[in-house]
C-alpha positions as CSV (number, residue, x, y, z in Angstrom):
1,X,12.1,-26.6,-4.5
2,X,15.0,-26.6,-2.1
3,X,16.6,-23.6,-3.9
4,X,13.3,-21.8,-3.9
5,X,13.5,-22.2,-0.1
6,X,16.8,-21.2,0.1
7,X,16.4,-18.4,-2.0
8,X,13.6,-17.3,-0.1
9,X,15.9,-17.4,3.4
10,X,18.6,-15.3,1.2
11,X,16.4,-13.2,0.5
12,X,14.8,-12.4,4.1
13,X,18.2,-12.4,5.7
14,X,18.7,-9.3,3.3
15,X,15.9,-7.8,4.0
16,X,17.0,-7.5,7.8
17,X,20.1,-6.3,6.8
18,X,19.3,-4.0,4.8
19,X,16.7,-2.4,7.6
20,X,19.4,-2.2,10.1
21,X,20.7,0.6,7.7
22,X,19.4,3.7,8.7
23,X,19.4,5.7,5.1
24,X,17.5,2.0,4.1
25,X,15.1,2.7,7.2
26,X,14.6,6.5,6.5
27,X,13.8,6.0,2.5
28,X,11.3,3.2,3.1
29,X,9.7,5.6,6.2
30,X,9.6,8.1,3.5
31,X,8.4,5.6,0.6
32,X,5.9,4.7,3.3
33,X,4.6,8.2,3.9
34,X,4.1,8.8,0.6
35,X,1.9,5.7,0.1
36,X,-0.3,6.9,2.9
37,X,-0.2,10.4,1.5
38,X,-1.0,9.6,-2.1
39,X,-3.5,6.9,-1.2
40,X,-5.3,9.2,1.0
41,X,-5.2,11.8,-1.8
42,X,-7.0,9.5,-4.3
43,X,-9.7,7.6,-2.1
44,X,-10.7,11.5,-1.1
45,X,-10.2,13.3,-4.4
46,X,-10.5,10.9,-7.3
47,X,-13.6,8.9,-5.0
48,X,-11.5,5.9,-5.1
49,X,-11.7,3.3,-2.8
50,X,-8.4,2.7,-0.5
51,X,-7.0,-0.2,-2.2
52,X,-7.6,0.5,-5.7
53,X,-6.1,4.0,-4.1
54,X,-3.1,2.2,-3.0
55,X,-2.9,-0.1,-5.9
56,X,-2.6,2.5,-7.8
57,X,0.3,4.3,-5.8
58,X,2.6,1.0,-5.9
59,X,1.6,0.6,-9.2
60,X,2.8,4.1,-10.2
61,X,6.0,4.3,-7.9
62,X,7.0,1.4,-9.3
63,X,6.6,2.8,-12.8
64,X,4.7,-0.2,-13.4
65,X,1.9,1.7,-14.8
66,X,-0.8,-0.9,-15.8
67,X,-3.4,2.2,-17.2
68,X,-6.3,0.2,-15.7
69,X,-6.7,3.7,-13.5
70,X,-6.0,7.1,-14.3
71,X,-6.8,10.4,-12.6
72,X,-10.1,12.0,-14.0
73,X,-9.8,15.6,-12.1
74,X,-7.6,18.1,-13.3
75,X,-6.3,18.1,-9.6
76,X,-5.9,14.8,-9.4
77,X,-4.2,15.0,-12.9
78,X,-1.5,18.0,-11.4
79,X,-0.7,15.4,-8.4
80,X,0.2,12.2,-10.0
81,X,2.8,14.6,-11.8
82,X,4.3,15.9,-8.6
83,X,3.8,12.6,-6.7
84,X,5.9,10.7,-9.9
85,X,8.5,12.9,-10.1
86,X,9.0,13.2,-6.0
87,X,8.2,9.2,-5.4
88,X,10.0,7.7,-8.1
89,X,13.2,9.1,-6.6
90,X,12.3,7.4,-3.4
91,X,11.3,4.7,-5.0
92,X,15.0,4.4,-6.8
93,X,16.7,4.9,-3.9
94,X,14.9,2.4,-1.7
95,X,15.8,-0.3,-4.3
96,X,19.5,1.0,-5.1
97,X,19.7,0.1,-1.4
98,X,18.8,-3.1,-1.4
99,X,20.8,-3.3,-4.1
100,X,24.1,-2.0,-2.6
101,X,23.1,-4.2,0.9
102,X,22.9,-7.5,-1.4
103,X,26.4,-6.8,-3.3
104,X,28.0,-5.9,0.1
105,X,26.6,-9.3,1.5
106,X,28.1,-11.2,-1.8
107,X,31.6,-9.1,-1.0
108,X,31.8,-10.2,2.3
109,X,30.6,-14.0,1.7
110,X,33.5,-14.1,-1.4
111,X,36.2,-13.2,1.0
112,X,35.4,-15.2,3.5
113,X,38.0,-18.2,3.2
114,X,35.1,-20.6,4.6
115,X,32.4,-19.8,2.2
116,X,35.0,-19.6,-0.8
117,X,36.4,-23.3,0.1
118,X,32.8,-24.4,0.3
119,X,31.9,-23.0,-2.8
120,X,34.6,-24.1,-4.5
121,X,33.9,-27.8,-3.1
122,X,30.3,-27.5,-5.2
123,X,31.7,-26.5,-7.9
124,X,34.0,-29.7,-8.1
125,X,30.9,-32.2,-6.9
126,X,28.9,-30.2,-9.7
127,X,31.3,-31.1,-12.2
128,X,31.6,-35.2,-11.0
């Protein structure tokens, strides 16, 4: 349970690291505005309600794809095409920088000489 919690912390300490970037900032704006876009699109075009709407937009930018919705109009049909090849990129590039934002936190924690003598203490009461 305790390394749930601290796993949890780890993980919202990157999280506000990785907002204080601005290209991390300006993807997830853009990730954002395509959400609102796309589920805006659907609850108008395909009649569906706004969270099965948005559901369905995470669902697809995450190339999840579930199949438990699907376009039925032929417009609807030529916009999922567009919207997965433009949000799928944005989609990429908002995780390849959490990505990079998590490996530069581990860089800078393993040359630390505090963190590495502390880590290296765990590793010896581990092995008692």
């Amino acid at each position: 349970m305790l390394s749930l919690l601290l796993g949890l912390a780890q993980l919202g300490h990157t999280i506000a690291r990785a907002v204080r970037n601005p290209e991390f900032r300006a993807l997830l704006a853009l990730y954002g505005l395509l959400l609102a876009i796309g589920t805006a699109f659907y609850a108008r075009f395909e009649g569906w309600s706004v969270l099965d709407a948005m559901y369905f937009c995470v669902v697809t930018l995450a190339t999840v794809g579930f199949g438990d919705l699907a376009p039925r109009t032929p417009l609807g049909k030529v916009f999922t095409i567009v919207y997965v090849m433009i949000g799928t990129g944005v989609f990429v590039g908002v995780a390849a920088e959490f990505a990079i934002t998590i490996l530069r936190r581990q860089d800078a924690r393993a040359r630390n000489p505090r963190v590495r003598r502390a880590e290296e203490e765990l590793e010896g009461a581990d092995d008692a």
